[in-house]
C-alpha positions as CSV (number, residue, x, y, z in Angstrom):
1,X,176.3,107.8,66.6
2,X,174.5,107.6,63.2
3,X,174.9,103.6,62.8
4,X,172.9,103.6,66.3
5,X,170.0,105.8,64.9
6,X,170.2,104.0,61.5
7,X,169.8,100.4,62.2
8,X,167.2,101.5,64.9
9,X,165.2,102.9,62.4
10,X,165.3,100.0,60.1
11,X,164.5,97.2,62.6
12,X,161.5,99.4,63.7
13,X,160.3,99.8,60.4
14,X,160.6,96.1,59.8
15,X,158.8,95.3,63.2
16,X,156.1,97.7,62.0
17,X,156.0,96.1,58.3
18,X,155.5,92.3,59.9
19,X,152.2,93.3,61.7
20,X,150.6,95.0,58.5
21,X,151.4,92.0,56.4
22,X,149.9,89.7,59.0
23,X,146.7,92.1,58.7
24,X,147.0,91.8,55.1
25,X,146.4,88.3,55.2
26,X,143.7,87.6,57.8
27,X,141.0,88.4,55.0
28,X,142.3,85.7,52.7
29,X,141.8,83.7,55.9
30,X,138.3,84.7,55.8
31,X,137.1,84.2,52.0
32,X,133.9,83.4,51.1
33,X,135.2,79.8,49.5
34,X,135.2,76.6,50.9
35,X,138.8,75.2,50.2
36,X,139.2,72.2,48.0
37,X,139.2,70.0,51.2
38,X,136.5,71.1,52.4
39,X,134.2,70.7,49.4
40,X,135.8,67.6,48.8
41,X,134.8,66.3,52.3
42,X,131.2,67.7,51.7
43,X,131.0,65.3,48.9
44,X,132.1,62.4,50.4
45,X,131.2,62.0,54.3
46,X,127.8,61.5,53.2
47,X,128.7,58.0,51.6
48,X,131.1,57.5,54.5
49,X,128.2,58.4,56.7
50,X,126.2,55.6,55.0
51,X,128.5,53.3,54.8
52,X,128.9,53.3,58.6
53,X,125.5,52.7,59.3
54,X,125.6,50.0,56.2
55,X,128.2,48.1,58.7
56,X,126.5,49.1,62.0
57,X,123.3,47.6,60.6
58,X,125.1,44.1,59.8
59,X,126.6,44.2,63.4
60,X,123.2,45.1,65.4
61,X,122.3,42.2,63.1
62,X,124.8,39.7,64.2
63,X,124.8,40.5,67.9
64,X,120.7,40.0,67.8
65,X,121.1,36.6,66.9
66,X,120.5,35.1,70.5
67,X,123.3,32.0,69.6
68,X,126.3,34.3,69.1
69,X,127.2,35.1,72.9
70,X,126.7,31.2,73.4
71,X,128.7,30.0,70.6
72,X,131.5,32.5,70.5
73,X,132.0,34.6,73.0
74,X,135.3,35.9,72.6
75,X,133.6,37.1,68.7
76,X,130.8,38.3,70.2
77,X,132.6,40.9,72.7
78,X,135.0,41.6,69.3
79,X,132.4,42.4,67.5
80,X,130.5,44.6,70.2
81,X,133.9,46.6,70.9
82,X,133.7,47.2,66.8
83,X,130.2,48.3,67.1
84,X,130.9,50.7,69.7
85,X,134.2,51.9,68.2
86,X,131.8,52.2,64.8
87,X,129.1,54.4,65.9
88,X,131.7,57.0,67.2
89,X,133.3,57.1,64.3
90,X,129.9,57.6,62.6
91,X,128.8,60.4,65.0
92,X,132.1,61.7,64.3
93,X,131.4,61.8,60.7
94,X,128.0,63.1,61.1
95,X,128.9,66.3,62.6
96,X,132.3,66.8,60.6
97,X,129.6,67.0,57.9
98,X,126.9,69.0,59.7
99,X,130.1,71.9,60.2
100,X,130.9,72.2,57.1
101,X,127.1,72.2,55.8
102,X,126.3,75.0,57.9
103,X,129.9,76.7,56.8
104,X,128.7,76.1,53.2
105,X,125.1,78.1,53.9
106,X,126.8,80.5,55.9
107,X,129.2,81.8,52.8
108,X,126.3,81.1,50.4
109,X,124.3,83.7,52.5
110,X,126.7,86.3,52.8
C-alpha cells in the first residue's frame, strides 16, 4: 500500500519539477544579447552582400555584350542560370541581414 503512494508522489513531483525548469529557462531564451553568431553574421553579410552584387555586376556585364548569345550559347544560358541563382542568394542575404539589424535595434531599445 505505501510503495503505491510513495512512488506516486515522487513521479508527480518530478513531472511538476520538469515544467518549472522549462519556465526557468525561457528568459535566458529571451536575453537582451545577440549571440556570437548573430553578431558575427551582422558583421559580415554586409561584405557578402557586396560581394554579390560585385559578381552580379560582372555578369549583367557579360550578358550585355550583344556577341555572347551568338558566340556561345551554351555559356551564355550558364551564365544567366548563375545570375539568377546569384541575385537569390543576394536577396537572401539582404534580408538575413535586415532581421538581425532590426533584432539588434530592437534589444538596443529595450
Amino acid at each position: 500500500g505505501g510503495r503505491d503512494i510513495k512512488s506516486a508522489t515522487k513521479s508527480g513531483s518530478s513531472k511538476a519539477a520538469a515544467p518549472a525548469a522549462q519556465k526557468a529557462e525561457k528568459p535566458r531564451s529571451g536575453s537582451a544579447k545577440l549571440s556570437y553568431k548573430q553578431k558575427y553574421a551582422l558583421e559580415t553579410l554586409p561584405k557578402e552582400i557586396e560581394a554579390a552584387t560585385a559578381e552580379i555586376g560582372k555578369l549583367e556585364a557579360r550578358l550585355a555584350d550583344p556577341d555572347f548569345y551568338g558566340k556561345e550559347p551554351k555559356a551564355f544560358a550558364d551564365t544567366a542560370a548563375k545570375l539568377d541563382a546569384l541575385r537569390e542568394k543576394r536577396s537572401a542575404l539582404e534580408e538575413e541581414w535586415l532581421e538581425l539589424e532590426m533584432l539588434r535595434e530592437e534589444m538596443e531599445g529595450s
